[in-house]
Structures are given as C-alpha cells and as structure tokens.
C-alpha positions in Angstrom: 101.5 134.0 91.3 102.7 132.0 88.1 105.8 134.1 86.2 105.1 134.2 82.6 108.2 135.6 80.8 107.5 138.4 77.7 108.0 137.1 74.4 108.8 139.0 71.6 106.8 138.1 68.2 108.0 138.5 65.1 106.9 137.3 61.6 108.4 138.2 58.0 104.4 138.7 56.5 104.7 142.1 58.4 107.2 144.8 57.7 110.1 144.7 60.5 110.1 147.1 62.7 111.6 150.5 62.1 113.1 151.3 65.4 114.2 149.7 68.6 111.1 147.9 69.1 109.1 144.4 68.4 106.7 144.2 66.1 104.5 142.2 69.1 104.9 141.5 72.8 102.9 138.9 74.3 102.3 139.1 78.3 100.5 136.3 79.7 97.7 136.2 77.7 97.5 139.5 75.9 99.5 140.4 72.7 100.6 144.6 72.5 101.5 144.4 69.1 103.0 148.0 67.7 101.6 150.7 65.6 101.7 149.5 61.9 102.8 151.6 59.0 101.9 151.8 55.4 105.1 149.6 54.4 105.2 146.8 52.2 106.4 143.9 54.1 107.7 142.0 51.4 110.1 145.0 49.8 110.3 146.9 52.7 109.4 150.1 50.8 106.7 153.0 52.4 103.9 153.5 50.3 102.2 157.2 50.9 100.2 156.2 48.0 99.9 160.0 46.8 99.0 160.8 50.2 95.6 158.7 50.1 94.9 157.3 53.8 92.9 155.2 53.2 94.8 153.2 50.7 97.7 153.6 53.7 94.7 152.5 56.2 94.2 149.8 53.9 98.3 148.2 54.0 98.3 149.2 57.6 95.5 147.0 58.7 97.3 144.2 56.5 100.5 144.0 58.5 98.4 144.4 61.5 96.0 141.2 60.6 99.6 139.3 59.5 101.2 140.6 62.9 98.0 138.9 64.9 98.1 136.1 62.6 101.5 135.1 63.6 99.9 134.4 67.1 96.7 132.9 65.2 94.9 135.5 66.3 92.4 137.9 64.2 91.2 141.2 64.7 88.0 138.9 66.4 90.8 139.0 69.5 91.8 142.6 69.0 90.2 144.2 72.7 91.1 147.7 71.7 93.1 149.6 68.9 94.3 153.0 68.7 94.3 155.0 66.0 96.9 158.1 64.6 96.3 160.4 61.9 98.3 163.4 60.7 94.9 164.7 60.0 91.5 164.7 61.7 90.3 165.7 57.6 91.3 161.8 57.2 88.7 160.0 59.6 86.2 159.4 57.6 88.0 157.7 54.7 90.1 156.0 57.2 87.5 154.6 59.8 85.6 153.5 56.4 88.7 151.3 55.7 88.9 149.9 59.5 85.7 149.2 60.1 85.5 147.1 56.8 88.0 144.6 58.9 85.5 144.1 61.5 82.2 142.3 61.0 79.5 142.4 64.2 82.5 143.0 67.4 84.1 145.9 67.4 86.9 146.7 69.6 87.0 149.5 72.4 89.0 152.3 70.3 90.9 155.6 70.2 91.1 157.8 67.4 93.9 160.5 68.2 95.5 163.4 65.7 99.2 164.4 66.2 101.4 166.9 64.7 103.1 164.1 62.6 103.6 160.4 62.5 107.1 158.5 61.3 108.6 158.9 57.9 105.7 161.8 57.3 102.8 158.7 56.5 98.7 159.8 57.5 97.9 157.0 59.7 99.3 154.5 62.1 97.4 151.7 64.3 98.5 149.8 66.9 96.3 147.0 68.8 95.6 144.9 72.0 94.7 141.3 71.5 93.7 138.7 73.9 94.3 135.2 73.9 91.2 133.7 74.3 
C-alpha cells in the first residue's frame, strides 16, 4: 500500500481557523475541510448579521467555496456536507441559501440542530471533497 502523508491546507481567502485546527486536511484523495463560520476572512470580524442565517448561510458557504478553491476544487467535488444550526426554525431560509450553490449534483447531506454552535452564530457547515 502506497503512504500518502496528510497535508494541512490553508489559504488567506478563508477566515483562519479559530481553534487548534486546519482549515482543510487532505488524505489521499479526499479533502475534510472544517465547519465554516459566518467570519469575514479579510477582517477577521463575525458577522451575526442581526441574527439572519441565511445571510450567515450565505458568508459561510463563501469561505467554504474559497477553502475548496484553494485545492481547485468546487462544491461539484463536495461528496457530502454537514450542516449545524442553533435552530431547526432556521432550515428553510438556510437550505434556500445552500442549495443556491449547487446546480444539478447535490451532495449526500446532514442537517443537525445543537444546543449552540461557537461564538453564539446560527449555522456552521463543514464538507467532504474528492479529488477527482
């Protein structure tokens, strides 16, 4: 069996990551990239936007396309995303928002609500990409 180290991804059109964590790993040939935020990657500030998801759902899925794009992948190569709301009240305006960054293929896909998300924001997506 060939070895084929991790590599860390990283790319300043996405906001850095908040924690101890990459803002992508690549593994052979799939990229695990991290749950996005609604942060703009250029100041670095959060943006609740008055607590509007979908205008979060709308930043998020930004630094989530720039995070593939540093790979020169689209969301074409995403195989499966999951999705984190503070509130279930929130899917429809969110999943209206996501699924206008899709055309024909959609991606296999998990919609989950938790008690609370980091620094208090309404959604969070992470995705799964293959190198095709």
């Amino acid at each position: 069996m060939l070895f084929m180290p991790l590599k860390m991804i990283s790319t300043e059109n996405a906001p850095k990551a908040v924690g101890p964590y990459s803002q992508a790993v690549q593994a052979g040939n799939i990229l695990f990239c991290s749950g996005q935020l609604p942060i703009d990657p250029k100041s670095g500030e959060l943006k609740l936007f008055g607590g509007n998801a979908a205008e979060q759902a709308k930043l998020v899925m930004n630094n989530l396309k720039e995070v593939l794009a540093a790979e020169g992948l689209t969301f074409n190569d995403v195989a499966k995303t999951t999705i984190f709301l503070s509130d279930m009240n929130n899917f429809g305006a969110v999943n209206e928002v996501y699924a206008s960054y899709f055309g024909e293929y959609k991606p296999a896909r998990a919609c989950i609500a938790v008690k609370s998300l980091p620094k208090n924001v309404d959604v969070e997506i992470e995705a799964i990409a293959y190198y095709g």
